[in-house]
C-alpha positions in Angstrom: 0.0 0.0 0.0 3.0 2.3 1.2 4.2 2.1 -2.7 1.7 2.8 -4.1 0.4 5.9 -2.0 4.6 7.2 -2.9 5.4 6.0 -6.2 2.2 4.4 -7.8 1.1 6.0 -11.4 -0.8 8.7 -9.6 0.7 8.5 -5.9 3.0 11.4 -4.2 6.2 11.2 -6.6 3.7 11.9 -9.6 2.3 14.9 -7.6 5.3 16.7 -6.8 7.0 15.8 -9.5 4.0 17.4 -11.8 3.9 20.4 -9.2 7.7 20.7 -10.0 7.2 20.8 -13.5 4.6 23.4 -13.6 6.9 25.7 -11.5 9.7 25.2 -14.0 7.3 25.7 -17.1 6.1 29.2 -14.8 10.0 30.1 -13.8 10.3 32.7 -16.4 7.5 34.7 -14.8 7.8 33.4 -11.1 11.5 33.6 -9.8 14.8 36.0 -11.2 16.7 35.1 -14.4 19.2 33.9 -11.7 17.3 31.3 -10.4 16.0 30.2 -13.9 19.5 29.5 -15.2 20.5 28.0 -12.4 17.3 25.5 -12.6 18.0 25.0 -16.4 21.6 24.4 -16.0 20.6 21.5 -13.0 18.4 20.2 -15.5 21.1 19.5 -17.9 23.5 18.8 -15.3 21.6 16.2 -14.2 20.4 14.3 -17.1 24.6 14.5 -18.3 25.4 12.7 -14.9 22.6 10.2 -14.3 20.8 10.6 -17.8 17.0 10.1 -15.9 15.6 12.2 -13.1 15.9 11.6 -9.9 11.8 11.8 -9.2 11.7 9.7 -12.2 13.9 7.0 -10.8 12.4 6.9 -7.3 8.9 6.8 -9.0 9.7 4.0 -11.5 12.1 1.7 -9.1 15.4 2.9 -11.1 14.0 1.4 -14.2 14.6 3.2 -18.1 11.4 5.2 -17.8 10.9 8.6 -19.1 8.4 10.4 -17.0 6.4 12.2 -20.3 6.6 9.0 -22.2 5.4 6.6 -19.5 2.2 9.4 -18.9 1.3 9.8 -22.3 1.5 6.3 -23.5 -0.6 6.0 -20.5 -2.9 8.2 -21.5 -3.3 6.5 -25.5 -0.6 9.2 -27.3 2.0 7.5 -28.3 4.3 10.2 -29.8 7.7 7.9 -29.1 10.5 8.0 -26.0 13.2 9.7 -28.7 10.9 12.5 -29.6 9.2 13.4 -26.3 13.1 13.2 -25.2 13.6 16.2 -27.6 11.1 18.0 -27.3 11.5 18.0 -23.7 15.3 19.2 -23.8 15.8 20.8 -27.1 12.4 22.5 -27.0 10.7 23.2 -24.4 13.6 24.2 -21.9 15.2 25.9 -24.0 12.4 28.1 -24.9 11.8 28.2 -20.9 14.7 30.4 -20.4 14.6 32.2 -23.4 10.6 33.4 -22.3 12.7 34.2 -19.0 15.4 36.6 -20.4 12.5 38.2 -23.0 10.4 38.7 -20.6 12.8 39.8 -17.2 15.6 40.8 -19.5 14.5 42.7 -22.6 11.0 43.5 -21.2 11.8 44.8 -17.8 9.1 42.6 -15.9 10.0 41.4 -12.8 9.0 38.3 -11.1 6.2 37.2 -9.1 7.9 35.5 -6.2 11.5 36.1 -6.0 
């Protein structure tokens, strides 16, 4: 029961791990360029030393498991592990930080939180 209330498809893992998603999709307009660089830099620095994440691997027991991949195949969309993997980190956090300098940078906004 324990496992499943922690690292079941929908159990506390999945939660925080979505919640810490959502902050680093809202970073740009949340926290100070500083922060956001140092968040996308972790990101990379993490996937160059353990090539997974950390949630990912506590979730799924260590196993191969991408956590966008193992969600949307869930879910019936089946878009492929390779191109979700790209997306992910030659997209979409990529074009995280560059929303963050536009906006913070270039447009003078300044963020929500910190």
């Amino acid at each position: 029961m324990r496992n499943k209330i922690i690292g079941g498809d929908f159990g506390i893992i999945f939660w925080l791990h979505s919640a810490i998603i959502l902050f680093a999709y809202l970073s740009p307009f949340l926290i100070d360029i500083k922060f956001v660089v140092v968040l996308f830099l972790l990101f990379y620095l993490q996937d160059a030393l353990i090539k997974n994440c950390v949630l990912t691997m506590e979730q799924f027991h260590k196993r191969k498991i991408d956590f966008y991949y193992y969600y949307f195949k869930k879910f019936g969309f089946n878009f492929g592990k390779r191109k979700l993997e790209i997306i992910e980190e030659g997209i979409i956090m990529p074009l995280v930080l560059f929303i963050a300098i536009v906006w913070q940078v270039f447009l003078g906004n300044a963020p929500l939180l910190f």
